[in-house]
Residue, then its C-alpha position, 0 to 999 in steps of 0.5 A: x500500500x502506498x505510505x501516502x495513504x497512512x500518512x493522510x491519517x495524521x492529519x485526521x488524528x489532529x481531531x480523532x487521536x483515537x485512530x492513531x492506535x497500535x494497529x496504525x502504528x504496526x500497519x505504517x511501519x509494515x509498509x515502505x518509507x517514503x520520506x518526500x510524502x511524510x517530510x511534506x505532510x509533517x511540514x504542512x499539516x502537522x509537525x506544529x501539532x504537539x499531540x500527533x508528533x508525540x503520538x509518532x515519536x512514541x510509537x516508533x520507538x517502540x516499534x524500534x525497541x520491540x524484539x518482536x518488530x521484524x528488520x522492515x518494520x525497525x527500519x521504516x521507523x529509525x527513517x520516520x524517527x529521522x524525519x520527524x527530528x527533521x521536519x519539526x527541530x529545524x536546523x536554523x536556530x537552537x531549541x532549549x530542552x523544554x521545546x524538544x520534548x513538547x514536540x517529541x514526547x512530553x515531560x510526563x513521559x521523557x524519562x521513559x521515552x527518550x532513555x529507551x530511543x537511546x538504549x535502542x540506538x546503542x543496542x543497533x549500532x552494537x549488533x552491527x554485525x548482525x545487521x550493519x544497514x539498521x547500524x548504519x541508520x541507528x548512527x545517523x539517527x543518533x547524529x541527527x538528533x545529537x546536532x538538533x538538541x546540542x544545545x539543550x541538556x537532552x545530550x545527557x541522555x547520551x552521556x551518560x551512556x557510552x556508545x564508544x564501544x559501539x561506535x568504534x566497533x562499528x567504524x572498525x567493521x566498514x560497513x559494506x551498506x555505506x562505507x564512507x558515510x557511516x563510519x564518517x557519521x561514525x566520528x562525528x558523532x563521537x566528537x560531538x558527545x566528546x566536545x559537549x559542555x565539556x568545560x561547564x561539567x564532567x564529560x565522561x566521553x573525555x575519560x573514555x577516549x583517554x582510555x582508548x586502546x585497542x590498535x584496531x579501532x584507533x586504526x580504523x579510526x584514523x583511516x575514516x579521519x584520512x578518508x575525510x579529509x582527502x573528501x574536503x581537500x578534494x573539492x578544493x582541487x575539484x576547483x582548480x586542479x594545481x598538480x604539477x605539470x597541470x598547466x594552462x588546461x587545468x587552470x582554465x579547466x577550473x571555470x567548469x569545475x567551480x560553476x559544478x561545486x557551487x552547484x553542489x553547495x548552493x542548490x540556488x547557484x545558477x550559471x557559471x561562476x568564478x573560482x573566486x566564488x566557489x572557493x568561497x563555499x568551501x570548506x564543505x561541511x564534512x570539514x566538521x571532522x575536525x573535530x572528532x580528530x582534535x578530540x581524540x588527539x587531545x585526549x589520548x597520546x597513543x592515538x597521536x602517535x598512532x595518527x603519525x606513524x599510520x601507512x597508506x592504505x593503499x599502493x601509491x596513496x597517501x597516508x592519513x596523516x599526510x592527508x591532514x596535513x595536506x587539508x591543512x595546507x588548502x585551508x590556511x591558504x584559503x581561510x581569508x575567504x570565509x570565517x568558516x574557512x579561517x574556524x578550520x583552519x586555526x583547528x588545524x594549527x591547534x592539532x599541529x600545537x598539541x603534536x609539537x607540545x608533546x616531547x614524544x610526537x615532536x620528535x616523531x615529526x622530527x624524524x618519520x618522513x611522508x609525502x604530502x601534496x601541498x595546495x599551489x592555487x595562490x600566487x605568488x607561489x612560495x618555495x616549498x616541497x616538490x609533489x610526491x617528494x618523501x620529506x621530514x614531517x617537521x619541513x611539511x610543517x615548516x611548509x604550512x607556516x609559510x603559507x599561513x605567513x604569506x597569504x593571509x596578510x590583510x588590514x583586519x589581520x587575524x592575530x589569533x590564527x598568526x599566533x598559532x603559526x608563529x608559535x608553530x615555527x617556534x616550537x618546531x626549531x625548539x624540537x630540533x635545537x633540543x634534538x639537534x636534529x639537522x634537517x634539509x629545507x629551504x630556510x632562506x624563505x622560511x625567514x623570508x616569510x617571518x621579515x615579511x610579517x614583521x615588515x607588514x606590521x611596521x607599515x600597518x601599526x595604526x591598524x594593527x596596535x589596538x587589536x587583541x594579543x597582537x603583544x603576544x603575536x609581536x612578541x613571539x615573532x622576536x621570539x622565533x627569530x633570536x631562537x633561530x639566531x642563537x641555535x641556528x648552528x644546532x639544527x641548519x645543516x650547514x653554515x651557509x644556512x646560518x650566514x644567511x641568517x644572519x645576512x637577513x638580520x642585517x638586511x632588516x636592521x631598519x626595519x628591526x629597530x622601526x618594529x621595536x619602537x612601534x610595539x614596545x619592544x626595545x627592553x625585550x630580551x629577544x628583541x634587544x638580541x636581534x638588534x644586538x647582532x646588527x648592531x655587531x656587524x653593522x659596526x664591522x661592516x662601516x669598519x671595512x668600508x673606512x678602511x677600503x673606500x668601498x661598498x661591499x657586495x653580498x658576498x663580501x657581506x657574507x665574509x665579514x658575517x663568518x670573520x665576525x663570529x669570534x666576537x659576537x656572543x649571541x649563545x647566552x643571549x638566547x638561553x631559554x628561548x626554546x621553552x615555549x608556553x605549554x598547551x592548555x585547552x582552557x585557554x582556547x575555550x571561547x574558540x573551541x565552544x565556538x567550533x562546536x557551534x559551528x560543526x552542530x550546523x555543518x553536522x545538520x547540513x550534512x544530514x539534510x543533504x543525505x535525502 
């Protein structure tokens, strides 16, 4: 029979609840789904209908946690539970707990109801092997209702029971009914119960992850955050496809690949567009992953070293760390076009913090090597890693940082997300300096792209002094530059790295003493290090020059830098510059509060988007 036909009977049980009774309820969910007829009807007629979305939700979960409902029956009622969350907790605004249960059961009847839909939610997903297409629906049920009621205190329901052992049973079965987007709502899920009120009161998701242990699931864990992050990278290189050798036909080839991805993010994007416009819409709103991943990095060492150290899963494919990284390049040369961008992309450089802050993960990074595919779609181009080219980790990150450094430049500086970066750099040359672990990479730009931020914000001090912690980004800036100054000979391969060093401070003296001035900073010790060695060669080189009458070139310069060594002591000006401030989640509350809010509307997205 069609559906249509029983779901007509709603609207008479507006004025004749009696109809609605059990054998309607067994008869509806005996019948075949359809979620276009139901959603019109529950957003026409009835969803605002207190007596009849009660008498739904109550009957469906029943008929979901009845042993003697059969497999069709579970399942039509897991898709009506689905639609009725749906179409009557709308995605645009937050409902307080009061709201939620009105419209789904009532406050007689809430602790009975709503702890057996959880029960039944956790018993299907744990019996994934018996039948993984009704765990697969359980765990989008599950998110759906988890993203609508977050900001109300329903979510206890779920706390306090624990569905990671469920979840990552199931992640680690890959479902064959929906691969990737089951294990995908897999994580999101566990991330979202993981981040909830978790600075207001005891969120035991924090323990459980903290306990986490078992090989498999991390594994399989890691390769769902891989195969994500491979999804929303992917559709910036759907974009503008900046592989080497891609050339003048990939490049025009973006005008059609940026009018398809608008339409795909914009359902009301019409035509052709720019690629401006569609890089405009992304990340897409799977980016919410990153959550789930900072979760779980936060909270549990041995996922982190598992995440670095996790192969390929695949002959001649990435590996899922490397795929994070490479998501990470794309969003940090494109977050200046959206605050969601510029949201993901500081959630990155936080993960990458929490990695460098551990002294076991630092120097991992230090030393495993990988191959990450850098994003190469903004001009200029910066100097980094070749395509394909097996690299230390620690010179891929270095990479990022340039990126961060050199196109996110703008009047409205984004001060917290070059805080991360710089800190980044700091503390990636502090694990090398203690390591004194050499490593190939093109130092030359590095420092580069840290005189063109000091530069930048010389010529736009009026705009930039009176903007939050811009102290501390000033100062960790001087920082990093006297770090490398003092200790360059303990991690630059060769001494022609460190003259270069020191030929660029000379360069930027000027500029040095200009950027001391305008923010402060003549009596802080790393500033006054910095302006001490230019102040040392300076003299040296007006030396040479009065003794011989002439200008000195690059190269002369360079003779006087290493004849200059003997008198200069920068080493015990520099001690203490490698202790970089420790990471402590309570000091990114307002941010990461901030991100919970917005993977709440990406994660409701996305579960629109599934009909």
């Amino acid at each position: 029979m069609d559906p249509a036909v029983y779901y007509g009977q709603f609207v008479y049980g507006i004025d004749d609840p009696d109809i609605l009774d059990d054998t309607f309820y067994h008869n509806l969910f005996s019948v075949k789904y359809d979620h276009t007829a139901l959603s019109t009807i529950l957003r026409r007629d009835i969803g605002r209908i207190e007596h009849i979305t009660q008498s739904i939700f109550t009957n469906a979960v029943h008929t979901v946690s009845s042993p003697t409902s059969s497999t069709e029956q579970c399942s039509n009622a897991i898709d009506t539970l689905r639609t009725l969350i749906q179409s009557t907790i709308s995605g645009k605004r937050s409902y307080d707990s009061s709201a939620i249960i009105t419209t789904l059961t009532s406050l007689s009847d809430v602790d009975t109801v709503l702890p057996t839909f959880v029960t039944s939610l956790q018993h299907l997903i744990s019996q994934h092997s018996h039948d993984e297409e009704l765990a697969t629906k359980a765990v989008a049920l599950a998110l759906c209702f988890v993203a609508r009621a977050y900001h109300s205190s329903l979510i206890s329901y779920f706390t306090h029971r624990n569905f990671l052992p469920p979840l990552l049973s199931y992640i680690t079965s890959r479902p064959s009914s929906s691969p990737a987007a089951g294990t995908r709502d897999a994580v999101l899920l566990v991330g979202l119960l993981a981040a909830y009120q978790k600075f207001e009161s005891h969120n035991p998701y924090q323990t459980y992850l903290s306990q986490l242990s078992d090989q498999e699931q991390m594994m399989a864990v890691i390769e769902t955050f891989g195969e994500v992050c491979r999804e929303v990278r992917d559709d910036y290189i759907e974009v503008q496809d900046d592989g080497e050798g891609v050339g003048f036909v990939g490049w025009m080839g973006s005008w059609w690949g940026g009018a398809k991805l608008v339409e795909r993010r914009q359902s009301k994007a019409k035509g052709i567009v720019d690629v401006e416009e569609a890089w405009g819409v992304l990340p897409g709103p799977e980016v919410a992953v990153l959550l789930a991943v900072y979760e779980f990095v936060q909270n549990s060492k041995v996922f982190c070293m598992n995440f670095i150290r996790a192969p390929p899963t695949a002959p001649n494919t990435e590996s899922p760390f490397s795929l994070f990284l490479s998501l990470t390049s794309y969003l940090l040369s494109h977050q200046r076009r959206s605050p969601h961008a510029a949201t993901s992309s500081r959630l990155t450089t936080l993960i990458l913090r929490i990695l460098l802050d551990d002294p076991g993960t630092a120097s991992l990074l230090a030393l495993q090597s990988s191959s990450v595919r850098l994003c190469r779609q903004r001009t200029p181009l910066p100097k980094l890693g070749g395509m394909g080219e097996e690299r230390v980790v620690m010179g891929v990150v270095f990479d990022l940082c340039v990126q961060g450094l050199e196109w996110n430049l703008k009047k409205r500086l984004d001060v917290e997300g070059y805080v991360n970066v710089v800190g980044l750099v700091g503390r990636g040359i502090s694990v090398l300096k203690r390591g004194r672990t050499r490593i190939a990479y093109h130092w030359h730009h590095l420092w580069k792209s840290l005189f063109g931020l000091v530069k930048f914000m010389t010529a736009r001090a009026d705009d930039l002094k009176d903007l939050t912690r811009v102290k501390t980004l000033t100062e960790s800036l001087s920082k990093v530059l006297a770090l490398a100054l003092s200790s360059g000979e303990s991690f630059l391969p060769s001494a022609k790295e460190y003259d270069d060093l020191f030929y660029q401070v000379i360069q930027s003296g000027h500029l040095l003493t200009q950027f001391s001035q305008t923010y402060n900073l003549t009596t802080y010790p790393p500033t006054t290090l910095l302006l001490a060695v230019h102040a040392h060669y300076l003299s040296l080189i007006e030396s040479h020059q009065l003794r011989t009458g002439e200008h000195l070139d690059a190269e002369e310069v360079h003779r006087v830098i290493r004849d200059g060594y003997g008198g200069l002591e920068v080493k015990g000006g520099g001690e203490g510059l490698e202790v970089w401030e420790r990471w402590r989640e309570g000091e990114e509350r307002v941010f990461l509060k901030g991100v919970g809010r917005g993977v709440v509307g990406d994660v409701i997205e996305i579960d629109e988007r599934a009909h």
